[in-house]
C-alpha positions as CSV (number, residue, x, y, z in Angstrom):
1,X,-3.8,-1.1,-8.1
2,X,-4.2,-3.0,-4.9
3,X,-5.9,-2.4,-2.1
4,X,-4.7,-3.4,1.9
5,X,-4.2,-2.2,5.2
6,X,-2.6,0.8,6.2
7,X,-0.8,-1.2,8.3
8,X,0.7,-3.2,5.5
9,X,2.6,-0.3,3.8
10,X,5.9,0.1,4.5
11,X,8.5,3.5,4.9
12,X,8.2,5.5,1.4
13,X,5.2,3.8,0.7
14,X,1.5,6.2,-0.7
15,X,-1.9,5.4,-1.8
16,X,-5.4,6.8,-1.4
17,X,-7.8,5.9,1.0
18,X,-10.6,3.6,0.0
19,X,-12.1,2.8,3.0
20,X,-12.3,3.2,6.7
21,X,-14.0,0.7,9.2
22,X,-15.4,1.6,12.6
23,X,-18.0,3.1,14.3
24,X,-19.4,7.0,13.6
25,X,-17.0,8.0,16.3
26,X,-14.0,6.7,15.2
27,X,-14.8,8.5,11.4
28,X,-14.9,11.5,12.7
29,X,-12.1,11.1,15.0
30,X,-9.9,10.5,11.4
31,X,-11.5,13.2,9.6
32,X,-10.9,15.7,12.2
33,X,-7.2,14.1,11.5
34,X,-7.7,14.5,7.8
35,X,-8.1,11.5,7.1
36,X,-11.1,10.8,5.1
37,X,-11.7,8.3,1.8
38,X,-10.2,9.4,-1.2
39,X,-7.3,11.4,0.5
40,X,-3.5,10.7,-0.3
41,X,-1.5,9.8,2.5
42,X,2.3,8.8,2.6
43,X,4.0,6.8,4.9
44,X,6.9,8.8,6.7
45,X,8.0,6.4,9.4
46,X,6.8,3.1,10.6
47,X,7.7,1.7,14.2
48,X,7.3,-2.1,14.6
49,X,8.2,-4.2,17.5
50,X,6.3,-7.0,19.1
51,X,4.7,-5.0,22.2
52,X,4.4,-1.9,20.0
53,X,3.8,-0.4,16.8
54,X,3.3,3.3,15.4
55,X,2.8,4.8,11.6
56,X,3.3,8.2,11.2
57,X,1.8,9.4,7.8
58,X,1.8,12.4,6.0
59,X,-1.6,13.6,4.8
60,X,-2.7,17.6,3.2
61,X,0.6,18.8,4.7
62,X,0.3,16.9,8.0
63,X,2.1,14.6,10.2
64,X,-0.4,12.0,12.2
65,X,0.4,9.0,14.2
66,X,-1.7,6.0,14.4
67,X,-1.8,2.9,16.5
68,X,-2.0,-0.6,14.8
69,X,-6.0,-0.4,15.2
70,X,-6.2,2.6,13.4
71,X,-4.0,1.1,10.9
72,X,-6.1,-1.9,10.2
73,X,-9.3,-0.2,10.1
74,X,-7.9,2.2,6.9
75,X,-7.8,0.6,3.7
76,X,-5.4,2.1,1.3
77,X,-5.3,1.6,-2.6
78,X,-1.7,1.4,-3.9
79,X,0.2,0.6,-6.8
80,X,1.1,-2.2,-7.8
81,X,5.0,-2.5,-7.3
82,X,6.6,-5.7,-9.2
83,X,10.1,-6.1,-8.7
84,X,11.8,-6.2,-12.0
85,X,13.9,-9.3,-10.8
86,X,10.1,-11.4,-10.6
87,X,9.2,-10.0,-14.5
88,X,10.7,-13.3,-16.7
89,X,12.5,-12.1,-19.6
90,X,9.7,-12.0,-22.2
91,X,12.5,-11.8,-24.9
92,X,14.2,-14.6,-23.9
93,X,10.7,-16.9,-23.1
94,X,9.5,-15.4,-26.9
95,X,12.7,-16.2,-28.8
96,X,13.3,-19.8,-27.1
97,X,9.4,-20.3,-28.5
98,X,10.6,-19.0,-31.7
99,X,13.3,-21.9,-31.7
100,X,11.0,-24.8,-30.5
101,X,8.1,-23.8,-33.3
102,X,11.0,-23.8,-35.4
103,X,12.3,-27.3,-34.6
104,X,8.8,-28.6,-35.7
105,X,8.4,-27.1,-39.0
């Protein structure tokens, strides 16, 4: 698991809250949205463009949207997703080791 910014997820994207920065004020105004450490939250649609950005997320059956602020100050513990194409072929590492041991016996 990993933890960043709510603002670093992208579309399809879910984790669990960790932790949320800000004043009292702003804590309540995201648990009045649900929105509260150790809630799951998916991401449903992400608008990103250099004068704006929006993240609409899904959380306890509801839709919110929240500006980039708001999306910095959550921090959101995800999986770890490896792309299979950055995993070296262990088999192939392990057997060429195999070979070179080999040569030296």
């Amino acid at each position: 698991m990993v933890k960043k910014p709510l603002s670093n997820l992208g579309e399809g994207e879910s984790g669990e809250i960790v932790q949320i920065r800000g004043k009292p004020e702003m804590h309540r105004h995201y648990y009045g949205m649900g929105l509260a450490v150790g809630r799951n939250i998916a991401i449903k649609k992400v608008k990103s463009t250099p004068d704006d950005y929006a993240v609409t997320i899904e959380t306890g059956g509801r839709l919110e949207t929240l500006d980039r602020n708001a999306a910095l100050s959550i921090q959101v513990q995800v999986p770890v997703n490896l792309d299979e194409r950055e995993i070296p072929d262990l088999s192939r590492a392990y057997s060429r080791l195999n070979h070179v041991t080999d040569v030296f016996r």
